[in-house]
C-alpha positions as CSV (number, residue, x, y, z in Angstrom):
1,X,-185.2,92.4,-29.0
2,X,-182.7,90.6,-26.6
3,X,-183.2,87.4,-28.3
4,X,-182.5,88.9,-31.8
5,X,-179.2,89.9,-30.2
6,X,-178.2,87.0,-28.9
7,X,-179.0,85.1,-31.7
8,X,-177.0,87.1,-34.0
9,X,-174.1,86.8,-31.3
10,X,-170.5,86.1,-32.4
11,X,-171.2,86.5,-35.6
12,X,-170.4,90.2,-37.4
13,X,-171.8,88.9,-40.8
14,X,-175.3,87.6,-39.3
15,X,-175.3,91.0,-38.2
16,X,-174.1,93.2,-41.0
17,X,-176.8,91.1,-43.0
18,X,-179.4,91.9,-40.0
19,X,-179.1,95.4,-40.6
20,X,-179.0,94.8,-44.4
21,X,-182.4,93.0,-44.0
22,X,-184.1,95.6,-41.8
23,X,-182.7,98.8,-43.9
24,X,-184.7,96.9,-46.9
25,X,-187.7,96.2,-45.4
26,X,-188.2,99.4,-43.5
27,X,-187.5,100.7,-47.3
28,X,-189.9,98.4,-48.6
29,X,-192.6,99.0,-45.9
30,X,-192.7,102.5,-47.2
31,X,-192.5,102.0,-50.8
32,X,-195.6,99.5,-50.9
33,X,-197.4,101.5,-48.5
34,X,-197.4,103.8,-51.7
35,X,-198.4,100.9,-53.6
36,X,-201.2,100.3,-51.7
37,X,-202.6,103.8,-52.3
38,X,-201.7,103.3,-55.6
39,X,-203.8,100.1,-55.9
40,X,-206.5,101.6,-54.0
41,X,-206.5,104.6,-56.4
42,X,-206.6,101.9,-59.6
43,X,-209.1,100.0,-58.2
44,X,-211.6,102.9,-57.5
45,X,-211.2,104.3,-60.9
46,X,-210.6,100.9,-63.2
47,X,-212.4,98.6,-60.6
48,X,-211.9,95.0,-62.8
49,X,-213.3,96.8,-66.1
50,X,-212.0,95.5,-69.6
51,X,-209.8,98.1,-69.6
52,X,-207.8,97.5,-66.4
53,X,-207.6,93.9,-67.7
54,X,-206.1,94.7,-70.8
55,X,-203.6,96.7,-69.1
56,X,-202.5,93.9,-67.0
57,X,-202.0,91.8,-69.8
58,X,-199.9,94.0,-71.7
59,X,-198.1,94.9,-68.5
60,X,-197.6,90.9,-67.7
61,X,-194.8,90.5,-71.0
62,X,-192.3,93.8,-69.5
63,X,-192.4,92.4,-66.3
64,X,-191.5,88.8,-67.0
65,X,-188.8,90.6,-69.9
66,X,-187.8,92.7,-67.0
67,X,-187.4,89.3,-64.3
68,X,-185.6,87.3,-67.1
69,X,-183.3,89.5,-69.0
70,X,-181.9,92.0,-65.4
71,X,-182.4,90.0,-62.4
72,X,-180.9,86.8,-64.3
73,X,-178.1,89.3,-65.0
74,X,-178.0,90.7,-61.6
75,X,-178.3,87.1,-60.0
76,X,-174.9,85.9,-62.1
77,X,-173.1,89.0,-62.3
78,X,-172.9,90.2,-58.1
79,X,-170.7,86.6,-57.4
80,X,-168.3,87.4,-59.8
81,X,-168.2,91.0,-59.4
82,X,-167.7,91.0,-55.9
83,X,-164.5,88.4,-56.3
84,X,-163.3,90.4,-59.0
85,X,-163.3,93.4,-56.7
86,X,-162.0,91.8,-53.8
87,X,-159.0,90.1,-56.2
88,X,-158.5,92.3,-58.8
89,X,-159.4,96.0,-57.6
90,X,-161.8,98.2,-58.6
91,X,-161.0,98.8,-62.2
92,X,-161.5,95.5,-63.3
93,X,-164.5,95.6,-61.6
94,X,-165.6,98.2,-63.5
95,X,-164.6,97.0,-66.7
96,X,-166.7,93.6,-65.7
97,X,-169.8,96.2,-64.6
98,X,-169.3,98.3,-68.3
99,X,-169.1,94.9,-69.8
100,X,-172.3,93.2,-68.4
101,X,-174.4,96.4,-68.8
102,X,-174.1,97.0,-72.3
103,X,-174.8,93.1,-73.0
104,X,-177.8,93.6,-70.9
105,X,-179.0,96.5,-72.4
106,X,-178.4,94.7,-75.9
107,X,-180.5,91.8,-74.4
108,X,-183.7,93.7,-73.2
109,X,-183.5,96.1,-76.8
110,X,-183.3,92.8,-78.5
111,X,-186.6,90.9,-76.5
112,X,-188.4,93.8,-76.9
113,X,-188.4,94.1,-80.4
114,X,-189.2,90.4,-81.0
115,X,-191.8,90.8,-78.3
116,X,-193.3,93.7,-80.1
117,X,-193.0,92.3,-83.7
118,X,-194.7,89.4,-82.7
119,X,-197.2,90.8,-79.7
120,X,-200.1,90.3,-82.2
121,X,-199.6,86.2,-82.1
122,X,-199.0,85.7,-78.4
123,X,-201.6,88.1,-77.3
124,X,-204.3,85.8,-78.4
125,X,-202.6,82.8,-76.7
126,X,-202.1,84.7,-73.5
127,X,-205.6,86.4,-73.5
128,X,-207.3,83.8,-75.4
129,X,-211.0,84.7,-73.9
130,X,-211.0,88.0,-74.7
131,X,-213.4,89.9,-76.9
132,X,-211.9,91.3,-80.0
133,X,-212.1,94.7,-79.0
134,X,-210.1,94.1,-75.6
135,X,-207.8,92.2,-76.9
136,X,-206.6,95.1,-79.8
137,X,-206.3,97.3,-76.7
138,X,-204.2,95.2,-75.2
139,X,-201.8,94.7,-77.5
140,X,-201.8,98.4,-78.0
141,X,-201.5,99.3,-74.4
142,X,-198.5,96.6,-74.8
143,X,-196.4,98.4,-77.2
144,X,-196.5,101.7,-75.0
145,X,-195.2,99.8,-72.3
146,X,-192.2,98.5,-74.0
147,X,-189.8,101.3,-73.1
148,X,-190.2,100.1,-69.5
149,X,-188.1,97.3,-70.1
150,X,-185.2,98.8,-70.5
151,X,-186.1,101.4,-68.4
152,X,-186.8,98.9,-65.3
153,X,-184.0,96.6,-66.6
154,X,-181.5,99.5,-66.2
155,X,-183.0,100.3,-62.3
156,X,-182.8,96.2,-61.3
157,X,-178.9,96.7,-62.4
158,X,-177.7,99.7,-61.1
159,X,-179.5,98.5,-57.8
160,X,-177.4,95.2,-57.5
161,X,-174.5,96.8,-58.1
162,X,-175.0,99.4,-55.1
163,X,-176.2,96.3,-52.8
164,X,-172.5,95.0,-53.3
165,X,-171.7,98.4,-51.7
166,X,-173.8,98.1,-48.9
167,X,-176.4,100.1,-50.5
168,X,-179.9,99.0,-49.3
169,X,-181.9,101.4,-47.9
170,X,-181.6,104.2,-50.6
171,X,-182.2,101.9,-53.7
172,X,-184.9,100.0,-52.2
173,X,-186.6,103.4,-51.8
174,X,-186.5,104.5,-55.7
175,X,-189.4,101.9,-57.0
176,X,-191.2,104.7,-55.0
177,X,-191.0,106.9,-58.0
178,X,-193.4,104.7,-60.3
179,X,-196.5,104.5,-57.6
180,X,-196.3,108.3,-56.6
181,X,-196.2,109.0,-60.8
182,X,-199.0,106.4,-61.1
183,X,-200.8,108.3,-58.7
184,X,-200.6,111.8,-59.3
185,X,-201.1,110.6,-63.3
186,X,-204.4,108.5,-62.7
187,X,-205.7,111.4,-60.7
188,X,-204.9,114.0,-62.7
189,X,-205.7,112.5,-66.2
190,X,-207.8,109.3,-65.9
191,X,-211.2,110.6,-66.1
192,X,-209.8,112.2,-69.9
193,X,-207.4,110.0,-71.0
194,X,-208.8,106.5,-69.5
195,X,-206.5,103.8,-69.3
196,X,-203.5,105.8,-71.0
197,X,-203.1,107.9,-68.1
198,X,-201.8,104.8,-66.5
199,X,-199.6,103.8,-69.1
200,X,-197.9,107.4,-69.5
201,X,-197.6,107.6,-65.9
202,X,-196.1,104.7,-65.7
203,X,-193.6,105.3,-68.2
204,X,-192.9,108.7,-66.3
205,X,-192.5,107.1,-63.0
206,X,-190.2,104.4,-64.5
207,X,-188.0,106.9,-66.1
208,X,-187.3,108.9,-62.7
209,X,-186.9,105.4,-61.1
210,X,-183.9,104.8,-63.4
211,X,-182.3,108.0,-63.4
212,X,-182.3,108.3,-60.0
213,X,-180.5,105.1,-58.8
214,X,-177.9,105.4,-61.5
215,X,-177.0,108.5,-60.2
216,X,-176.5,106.7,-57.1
217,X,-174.4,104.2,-58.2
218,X,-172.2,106.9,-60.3
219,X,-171.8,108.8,-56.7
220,X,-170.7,105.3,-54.9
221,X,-167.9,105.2,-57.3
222,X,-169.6,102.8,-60.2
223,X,-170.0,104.6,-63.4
224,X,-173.0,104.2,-65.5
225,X,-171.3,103.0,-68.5
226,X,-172.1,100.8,-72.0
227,X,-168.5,100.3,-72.8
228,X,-167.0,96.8,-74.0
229,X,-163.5,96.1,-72.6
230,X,-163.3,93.2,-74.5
231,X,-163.9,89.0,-73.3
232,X,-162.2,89.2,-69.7
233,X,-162.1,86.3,-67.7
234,X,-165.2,88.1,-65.4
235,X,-167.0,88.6,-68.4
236,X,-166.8,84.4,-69.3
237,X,-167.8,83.6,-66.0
238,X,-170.8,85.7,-65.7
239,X,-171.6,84.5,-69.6
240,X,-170.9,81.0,-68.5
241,X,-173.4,81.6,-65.4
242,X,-176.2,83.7,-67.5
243,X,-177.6,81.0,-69.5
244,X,-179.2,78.8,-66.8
245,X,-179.8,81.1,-64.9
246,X,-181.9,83.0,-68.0
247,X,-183.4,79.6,-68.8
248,X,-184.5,78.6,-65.3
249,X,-186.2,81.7,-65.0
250,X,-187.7,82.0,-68.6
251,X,-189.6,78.2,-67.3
252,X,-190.2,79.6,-64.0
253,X,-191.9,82.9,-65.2
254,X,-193.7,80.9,-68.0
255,X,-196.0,79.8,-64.6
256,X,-197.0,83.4,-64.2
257,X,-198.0,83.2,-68.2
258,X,-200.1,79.9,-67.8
259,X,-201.5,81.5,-64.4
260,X,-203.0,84.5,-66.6
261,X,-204.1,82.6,-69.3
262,X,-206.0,80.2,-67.6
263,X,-207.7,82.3,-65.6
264,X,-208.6,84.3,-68.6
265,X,-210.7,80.9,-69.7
266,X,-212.6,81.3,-66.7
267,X,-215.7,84.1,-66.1
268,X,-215.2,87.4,-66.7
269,X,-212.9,89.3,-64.4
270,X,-210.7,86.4,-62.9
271,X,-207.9,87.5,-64.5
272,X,-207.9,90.9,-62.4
273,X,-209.2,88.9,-59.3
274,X,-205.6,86.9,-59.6
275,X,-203.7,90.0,-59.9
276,X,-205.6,92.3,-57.2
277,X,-205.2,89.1,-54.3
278,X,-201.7,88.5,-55.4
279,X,-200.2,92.4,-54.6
280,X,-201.0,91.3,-51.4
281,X,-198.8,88.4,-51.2
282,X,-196.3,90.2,-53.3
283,X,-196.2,92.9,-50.6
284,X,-195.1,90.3,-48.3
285,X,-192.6,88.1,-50.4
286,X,-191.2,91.4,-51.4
287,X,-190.7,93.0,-47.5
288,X,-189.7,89.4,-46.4
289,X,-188.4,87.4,-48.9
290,X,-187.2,90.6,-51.0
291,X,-184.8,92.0,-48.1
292,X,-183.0,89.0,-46.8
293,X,-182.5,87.6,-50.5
294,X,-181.2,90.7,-51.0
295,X,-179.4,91.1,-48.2
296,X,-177.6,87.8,-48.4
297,X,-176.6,87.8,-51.5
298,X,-173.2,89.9,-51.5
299,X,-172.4,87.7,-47.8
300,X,-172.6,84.4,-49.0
301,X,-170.9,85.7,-52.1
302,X,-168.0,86.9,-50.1
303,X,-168.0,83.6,-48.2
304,X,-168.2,81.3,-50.6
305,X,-165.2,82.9,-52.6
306,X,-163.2,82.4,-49.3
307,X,-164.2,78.7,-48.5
308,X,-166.0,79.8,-45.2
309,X,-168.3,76.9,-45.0
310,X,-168.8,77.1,-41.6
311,X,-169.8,80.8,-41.8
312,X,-172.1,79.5,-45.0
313,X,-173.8,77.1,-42.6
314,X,-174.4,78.8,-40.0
315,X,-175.8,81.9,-42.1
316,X,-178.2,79.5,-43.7
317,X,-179.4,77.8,-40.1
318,X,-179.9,81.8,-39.0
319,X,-182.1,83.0,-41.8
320,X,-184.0,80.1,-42.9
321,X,-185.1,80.0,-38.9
322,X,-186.0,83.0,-38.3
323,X,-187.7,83.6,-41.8
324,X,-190.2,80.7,-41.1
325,X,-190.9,82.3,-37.4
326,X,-191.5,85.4,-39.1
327,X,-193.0,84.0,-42.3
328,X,-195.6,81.9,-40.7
329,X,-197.8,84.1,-38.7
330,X,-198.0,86.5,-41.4
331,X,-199.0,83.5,-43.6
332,X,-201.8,82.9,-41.3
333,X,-203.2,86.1,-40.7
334,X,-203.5,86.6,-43.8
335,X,-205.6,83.5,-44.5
336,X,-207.6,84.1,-41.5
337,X,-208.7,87.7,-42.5
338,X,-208.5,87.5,-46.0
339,X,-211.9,88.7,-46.8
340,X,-212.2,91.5,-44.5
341,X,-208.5,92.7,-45.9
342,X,-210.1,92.9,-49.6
343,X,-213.1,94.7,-48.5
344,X,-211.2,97.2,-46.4
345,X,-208.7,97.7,-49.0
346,X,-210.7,97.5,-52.5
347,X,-214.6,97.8,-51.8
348,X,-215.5,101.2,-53.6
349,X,-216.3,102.5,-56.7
350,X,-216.5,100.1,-59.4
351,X,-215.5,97.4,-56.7
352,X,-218.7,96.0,-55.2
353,X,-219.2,93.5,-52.6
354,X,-219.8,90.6,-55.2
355,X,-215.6,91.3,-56.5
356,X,-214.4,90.5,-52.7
357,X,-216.5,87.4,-52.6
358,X,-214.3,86.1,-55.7
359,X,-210.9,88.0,-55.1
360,X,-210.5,86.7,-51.0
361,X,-210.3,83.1,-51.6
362,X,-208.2,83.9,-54.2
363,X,-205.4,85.8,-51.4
364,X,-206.2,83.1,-48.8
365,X,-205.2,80.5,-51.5
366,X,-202.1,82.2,-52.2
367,X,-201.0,83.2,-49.1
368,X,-200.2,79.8,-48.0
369,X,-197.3,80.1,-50.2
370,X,-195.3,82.7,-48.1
371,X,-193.3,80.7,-45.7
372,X,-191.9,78.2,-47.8
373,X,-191.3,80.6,-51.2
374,X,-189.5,82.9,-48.1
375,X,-187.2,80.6,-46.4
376,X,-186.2,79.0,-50.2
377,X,-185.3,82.5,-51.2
378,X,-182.0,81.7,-49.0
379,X,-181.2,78.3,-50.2
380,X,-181.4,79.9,-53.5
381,X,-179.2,82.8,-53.1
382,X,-176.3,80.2,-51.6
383,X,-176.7,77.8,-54.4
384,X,-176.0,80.9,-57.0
385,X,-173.2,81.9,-55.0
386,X,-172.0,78.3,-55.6
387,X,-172.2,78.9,-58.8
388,X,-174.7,75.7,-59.4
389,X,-177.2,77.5,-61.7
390,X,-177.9,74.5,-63.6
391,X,-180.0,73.1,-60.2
392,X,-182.4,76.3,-60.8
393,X,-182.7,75.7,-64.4
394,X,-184.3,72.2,-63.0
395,X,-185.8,73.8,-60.4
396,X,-187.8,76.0,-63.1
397,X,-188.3,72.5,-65.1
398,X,-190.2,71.1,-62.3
399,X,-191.9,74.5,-61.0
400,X,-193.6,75.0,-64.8
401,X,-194.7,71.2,-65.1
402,X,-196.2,71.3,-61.6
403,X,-198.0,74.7,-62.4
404,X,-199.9,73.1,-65.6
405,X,-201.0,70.3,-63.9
406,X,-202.1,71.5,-60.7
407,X,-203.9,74.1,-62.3
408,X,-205.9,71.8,-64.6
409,X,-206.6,69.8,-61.4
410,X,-207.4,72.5,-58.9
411,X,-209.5,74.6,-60.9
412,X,-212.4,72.8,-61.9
413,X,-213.6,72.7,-58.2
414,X,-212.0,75.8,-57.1
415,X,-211.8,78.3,-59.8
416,X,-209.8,81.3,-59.8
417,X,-208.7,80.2,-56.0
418,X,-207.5,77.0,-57.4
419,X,-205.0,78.5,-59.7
420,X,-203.7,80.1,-56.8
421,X,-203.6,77.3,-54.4
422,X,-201.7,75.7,-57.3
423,X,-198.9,78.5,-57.0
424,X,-198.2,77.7,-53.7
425,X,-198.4,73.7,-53.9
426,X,-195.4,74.0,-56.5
427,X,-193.5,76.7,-53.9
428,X,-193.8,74.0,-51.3
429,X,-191.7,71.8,-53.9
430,X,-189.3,74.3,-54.6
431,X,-188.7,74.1,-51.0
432,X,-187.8,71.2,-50.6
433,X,-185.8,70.9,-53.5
434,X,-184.0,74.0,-53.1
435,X,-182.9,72.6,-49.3
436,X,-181.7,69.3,-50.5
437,X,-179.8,70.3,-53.1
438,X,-178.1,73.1,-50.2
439,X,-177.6,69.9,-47.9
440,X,-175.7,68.1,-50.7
441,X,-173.4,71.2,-51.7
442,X,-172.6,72.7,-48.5
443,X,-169.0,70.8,-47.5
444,X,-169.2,68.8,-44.0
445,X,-168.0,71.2,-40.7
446,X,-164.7,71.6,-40.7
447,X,-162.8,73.9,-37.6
448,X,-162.2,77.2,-39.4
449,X,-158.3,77.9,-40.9
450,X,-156.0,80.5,-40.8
């Protein structure tokens, strides 16, 4: 570890971020261990049977609801919360927090209604290829899952809020709540309720997830509260910030959409050979990706509001660096033993030996993604502590165009695998768009002032 420490010498923030980054991902080590029982559990009793599809499509709408409505929130509201703090004290803060929450829970009410009331004429689009039968369950399954939404949304919120405190470790540990629940529930009730044991437990697992990091942001001083304090000049700014931001994302999580329902035109079980090769990438964009995106935000936030470009640059030089040394032999370890990771992990039950010669292409495909979706995940967070949202609204523009027509091209010859080599072609581009547009912001280097 002696060169970690001298690489993170003279610089207190680089460090405080350091130990930001490794409380999360020690956090998240543990919390997707759990999910990878979970999985294994799932995939021993569901194996890539209609019904586990269905239930992945109706769980695909919350979580894209969930990614637009609260992490757009969270994404323009921890800038301006932490200069209001730092400027105006903590009740304003507050006040900005009360305000932002109650718009948010407004928001994710409001989408999942419409989503609900009109489930029965996007469900079709999404799953177009499936039988009529599967499909009805799907939609069903969907409208049970709705209260996660607000549920999750609620979680993703109080969570930022804590981060601003210095809050990693303990918040990143909640999500914990929905695997153990998804466990215990599938155990104890799948064999007599099917399919619904997964949804209920879900629901269950959510619920705890939310109550129990709002209680911690009520004990770091934060009160859980849906009260409006009227149109303060916070309030604009995070408004003023939402929209893009919301936007960007809505075309960047439409790729996740066109992913599903493409693969849905292709045989029979693609669509749970995309998800099941993608939780392990997701484990690793999450641990990696997840912790110093996390862990940056409220520094460059602080920064930026004080004009410490030099502290900005060097910051970015750090992380980016030693995300891609990290980033990259992970990458190619997992493309390398891709096929042997699927069997060990999923060959059981209703997974047979025939399901790992489809889903390991599919995670060797995708795993070429990490590095570069890993080191843009901290030109991004400086860019939204700029306050230049509109660049990820064009960022999402070009992600969502690229996503179409690689998949059209790459999946003739390489089925399911080539929808996923098409998600990482179009992270290489955010990439290098996300770093240009950094090298354009970022002010030249300039001796630091008083």
């Amino acid at each position: 570890m002696a060169h970690v420490g001298q690489l993170f010498e003279g610089s207190s923030v680089n460090r405080r971020i350091f130990r930001a980054a490794a409380a999360v991902t020690a956090a998240g080590v543990v919390v997707k261990l759990v999910a990878t029982c979970k999985e294994v559990v799932l995939a021993g009793v569901y194996g890539r049977s209609d019904a586990m599809e269905a239930f992945l499509a109706a769980a695909l709408i919350p979580s894209l609801l969930i990614n637009l409505v609260s992490e757009s929130m969270n994404q323009s509201l921890v800038p301006t919360l932490v200069r209001v703090r730092a400027q105006q004290g903590h009740e304003k803060a507050q006040q900005l927090l009360s305000n932002s929450m109650l718009w948010m829970c407004i928001l994710l009410g409001t989408v999942s209604v419409l989503a609900g009331l009109g489930a029965k004429g996007m469900f079709p689009l999404i799953a177009s290829h499936f039988p009529p039968e599967k499909l009805a369950l799907a939609i069903r399954l969907f409208y049970a899952m709705l209260p996660v939404v607000l549920l999750t949304g609620v979680a993703s919120n109080c969570t930022a809020v804590l981060n601003t405190f210095d809050r990693f470790a303990l918040p990143a540990l909640a999500p914990m709540a929905i695997s153990l629940a998804i466990i215990v529930g599938t155990l104890a009730l799948g064999g007599r309720l099917g399919i619904w044991a997964l949804v209920y437990s879900t629901l269950a697992g959510s619920l705890a997830h939310a109550g129990v990091v709002a209680w911690m942001m009520n004990a770091h001083g934060y009160k859980f509260s849906l009260r409006w304090h009227g149109m303060t000049e916070g309030t604009r700014e995070v408004a003023g910030q939402y929209g893009p931001v919301l936007l960007g994302g809505i075309l960047a999580s439409g790729g996740l959409l066109v992913d599903q329902s493409m693969a849905a035109s292709l045989a029979s079980g693609s669509v749970a050979a995309l998800v099941y090769a993608n939780r392990f990438v997701s484990v690793v964009l999450t641990l990696l990706a997840g912790a110093v995106g996390t862990a940056v935000a409220p520094y460059f936030s602080h920064m930026v509001a004080e004009r410490d470009w030099n502290g900005c640059r060097h910051t970015l030089k750090t992380w980016v660096g030693l995300t891609a040394a990290v980033s990259v032999p992970i990458a190619a370890a997992l493309i390398a033993g891709s096929h042997l990771l699927i069997r060990a992990a999923f060959e059981r039950g209703a997974f047979g030996r025939q399901d790992t010669a489809v889903v390991a292409p599919v995670l060797a495909m995708y795993a070429i993604q990490i590095p570069f979706f890993v080191c843009s995940r901290v030109f991004y967070r400086f860019l939204v502590a700029m306050r230049r949202t509109d660049l990820i609204l064009y960022c999402g523009m070009l992600n969502l165009a690229l996503d179409v027509v690689l998949n059209l091209v790459l999946m003739r010859p390489f089925g399911v695998a080539g929808i996923a080599l098409a998600t990482s072609l179009w992270t290489v581009s955010t990439f290098f768009f996300l770093w240009y547009w950094t090298r354009r912001l970022l002010p030249a280097s300039e001796p630091q002032r008083a």
